[in-house]
N, C-alpha and C positions, 0 to 999 in steps of 0.2 A: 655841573658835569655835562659834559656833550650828550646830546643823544643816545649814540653808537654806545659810547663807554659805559651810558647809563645800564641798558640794556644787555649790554654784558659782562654786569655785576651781577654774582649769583651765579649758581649752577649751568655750569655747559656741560655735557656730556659729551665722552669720547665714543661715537659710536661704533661698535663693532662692523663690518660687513659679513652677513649671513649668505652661508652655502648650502646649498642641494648634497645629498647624501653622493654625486658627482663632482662634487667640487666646484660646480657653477655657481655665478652667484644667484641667491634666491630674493629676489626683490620682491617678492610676496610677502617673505619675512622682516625683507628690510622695514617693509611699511607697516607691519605690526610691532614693530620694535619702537619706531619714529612714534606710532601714534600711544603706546604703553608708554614710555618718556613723558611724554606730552601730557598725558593725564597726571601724571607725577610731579605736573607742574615746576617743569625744570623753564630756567631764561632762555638759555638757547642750545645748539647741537652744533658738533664739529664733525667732519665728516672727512673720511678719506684721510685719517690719523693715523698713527702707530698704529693703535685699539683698531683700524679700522685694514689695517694688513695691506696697507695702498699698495706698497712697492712689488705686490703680487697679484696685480690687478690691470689685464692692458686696459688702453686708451678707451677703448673702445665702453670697457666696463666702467672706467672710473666715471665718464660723462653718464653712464646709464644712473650709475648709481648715486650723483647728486642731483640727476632728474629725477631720481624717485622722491629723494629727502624732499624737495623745492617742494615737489607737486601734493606729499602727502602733508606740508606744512601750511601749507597754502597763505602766506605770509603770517603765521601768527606769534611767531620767535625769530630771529636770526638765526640763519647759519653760516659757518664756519669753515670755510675750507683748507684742508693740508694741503698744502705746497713746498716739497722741502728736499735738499739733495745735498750732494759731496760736490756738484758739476754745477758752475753758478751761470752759465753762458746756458745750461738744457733750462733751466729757471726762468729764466728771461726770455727765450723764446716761448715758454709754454704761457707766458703772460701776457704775448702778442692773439693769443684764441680769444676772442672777445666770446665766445660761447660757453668757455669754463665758469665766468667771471660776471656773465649777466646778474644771475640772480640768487648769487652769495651776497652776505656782509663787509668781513674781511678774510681775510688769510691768517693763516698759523702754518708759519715755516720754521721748522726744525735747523738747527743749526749746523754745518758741513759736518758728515760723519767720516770715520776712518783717514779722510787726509790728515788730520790733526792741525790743522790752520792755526797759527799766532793771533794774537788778540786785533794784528793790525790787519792779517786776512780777514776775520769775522768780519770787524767793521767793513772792510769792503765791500766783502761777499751782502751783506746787508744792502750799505749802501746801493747798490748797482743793483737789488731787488726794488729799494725802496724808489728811487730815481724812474722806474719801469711802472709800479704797479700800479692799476686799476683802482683796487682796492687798500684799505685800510692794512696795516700790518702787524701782527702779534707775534714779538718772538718767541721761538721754545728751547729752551737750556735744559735739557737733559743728558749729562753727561757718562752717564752708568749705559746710555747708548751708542752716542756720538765718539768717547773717547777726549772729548776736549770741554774744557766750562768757558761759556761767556761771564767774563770776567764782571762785580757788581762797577766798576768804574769803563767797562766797556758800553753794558745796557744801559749807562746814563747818559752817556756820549751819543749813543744813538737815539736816546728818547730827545734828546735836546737840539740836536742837529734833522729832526727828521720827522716834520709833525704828523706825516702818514703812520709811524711808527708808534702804535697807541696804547702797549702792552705786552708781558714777556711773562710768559706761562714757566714758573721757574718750577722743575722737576731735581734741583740739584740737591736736593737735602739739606743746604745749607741752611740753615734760618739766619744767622750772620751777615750771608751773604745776601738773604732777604730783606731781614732789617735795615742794609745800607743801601738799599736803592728804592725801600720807601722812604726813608728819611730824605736823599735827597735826586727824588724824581721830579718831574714838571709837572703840573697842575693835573689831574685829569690820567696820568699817566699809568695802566693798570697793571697790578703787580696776580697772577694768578695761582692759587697753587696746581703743580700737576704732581702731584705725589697726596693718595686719600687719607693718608693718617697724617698730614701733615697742614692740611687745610686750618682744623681750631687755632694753633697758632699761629700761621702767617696770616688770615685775618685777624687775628687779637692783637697780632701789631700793625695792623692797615692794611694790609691784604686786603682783594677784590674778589674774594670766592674759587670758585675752584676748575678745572675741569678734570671732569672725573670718570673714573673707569667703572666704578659701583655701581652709582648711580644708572646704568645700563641696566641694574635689575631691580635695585630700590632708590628709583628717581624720586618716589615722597619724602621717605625717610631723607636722604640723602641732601637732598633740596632744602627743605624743613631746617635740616640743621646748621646749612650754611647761610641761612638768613636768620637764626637765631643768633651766631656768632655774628656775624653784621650788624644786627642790632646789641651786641652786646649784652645777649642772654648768653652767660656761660653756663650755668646751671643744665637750662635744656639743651645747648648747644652738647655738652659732655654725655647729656643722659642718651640721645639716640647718638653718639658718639659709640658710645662703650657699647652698645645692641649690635655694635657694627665691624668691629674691630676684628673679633674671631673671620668673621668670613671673610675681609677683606685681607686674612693674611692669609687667609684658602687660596683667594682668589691672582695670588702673586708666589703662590710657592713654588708651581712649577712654569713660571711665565704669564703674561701676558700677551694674548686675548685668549689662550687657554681656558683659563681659571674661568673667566666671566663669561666663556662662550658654557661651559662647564653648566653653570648655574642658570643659565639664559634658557640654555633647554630643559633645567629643573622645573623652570616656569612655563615650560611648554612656548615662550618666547620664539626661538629658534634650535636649530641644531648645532650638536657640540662637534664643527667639523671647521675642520682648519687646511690651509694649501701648507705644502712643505715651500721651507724648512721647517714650519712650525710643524709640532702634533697637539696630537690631545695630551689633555694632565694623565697622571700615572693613576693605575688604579685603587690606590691610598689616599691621593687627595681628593678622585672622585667621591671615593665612600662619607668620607671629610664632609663635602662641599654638598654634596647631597643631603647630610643628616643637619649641615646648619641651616640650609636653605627652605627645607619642608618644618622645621622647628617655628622657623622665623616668624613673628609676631610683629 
């Protein structure tokens, strides 16, 4: 297995960006997040993700805040940057900043949302990213966002046509549709899950681990178990599976990065504050999410 790919098998984390009781971003926080992760012994971090509220973030803050990630990582994991849009021509210019791009991994770009692009625009829209970028490139098929699924015979097309192209963070629910693009992907090719309860099985049919939203508050646990399933311990892989499961539907009830922002500050982590249009969870799944997070063993 390549290097890169090696390295990011196993736990990524989708990480949140933390605000000031202002709604600024709080990069103090940021880097006690980065470094609480990191003890948790996760492989690497993704940053400027859904989980991470990018598209609420100017320019200005996005670069601050994978200068913080870089510098408090100080090379000892990859990371991972979101790049992702409906506009594929603002993509491609933003891949011309050789400053974004120094000292990430690769990319994780989300798939065009809201246009509803045909299977034959994906592939383009891809293409015309991958033919640009710097960096390595990891698709994201999240469809319950986007409105549109990259199809399992689209991400094969692409893995095969496109050797930048080294992995596709499938959030579709489908395990079907996972199954057929492990079964017939190219060598090295990495299949991720981005859905948390959905992890044990797309690794237990080949899957390459996860990237995860939980993991933001229990990156041991969370870690631990996605390398037990890699190794092919179900047993353990199920038992901090099921320790995990209540909070993790806490943590998605009233949206995401709600929930985890919720819990982040149970940990005294960060603060549970969000830019509109998001808000905070309701005060039902607060009480929730608080009495499984202080339980939590």
């Amino acid at each position: 297995m390549d290097e890169l790919n090696e390295k990011l098998t196993g736990t990524g984390v989708a990480l949140v960006t933390p605000f000031a009781a202002d709604k600024s971003v709080d990069y103090k926080a940021l880097a006690k997040l980065v470094t609480h992760v990191m003890k948790g012994r996760v492989e690497y971090l993704v940053v400027l993700g859904t989980t991470g509220e990018s598209v609420t973030l100017t320019r200005d803050e996005r670069q601050k805040v994978v200068a913080t990630v870089v510098q408090t990582v100080l090379g000892k994991m990859p990371v991972v940057l979101g790049l992702g849009g409906n506009n594929t021509q603002e993509i491609l210019d933003a891949l011309k900043d050789p400053y974004d791009f120094k000292y990430v991994d690769a990319i994780l770009s989300v798939s065009p949302y809201y246009n509803k692009p045909s299977q034959r625009g994906i592939y383009e829209h891809y293409k015309a990213i991958a033919q640009k970028s710097p960096k390595p490139i990891i698709l994201y098929n999240v469809p319950a966002r986007t409105g549109s699924n990259i199809s399992a015979e689209t991400t094969l097309k692409l893995a095969k046509d496109f050797k930048n192209i080294i992995g596709i963070k499938e959030a579709s629910g489908n395990l079907e549709q996972c199954m057929k693009i492990i079964k017939n992907r190219p060598k090295d090719f990495l299949v991720i899950s981005g859905d948390d309860m959905l992890t044990i099985p797309i690794c237990a049919v080949g899957g390459n681990g996860a990237i995860s939203v939980v993991a933001n508050a229990f990156p041991k646990d969370y870690s631990h178990m996605t390398r037990m399933i890699l190794s092919e311990d179900v047993v353990e892989a199920k038992r901090v599976m099921y320790k995990l499961t209540d909070i993790i539907e806490q943590l998605f009830a009233d949206g995401n990065p709600a929930g985890i922002k919720a819990a982040l500050e149970v940990l005294n982590v960060c603060k549970s504050v969000l830019r509109l249009p998001l808000v905070n969870v309701n005060p039902e799944t607060q009480k929730k999410i608080e009495e499984l997070v202080k339980a939590y063993r």
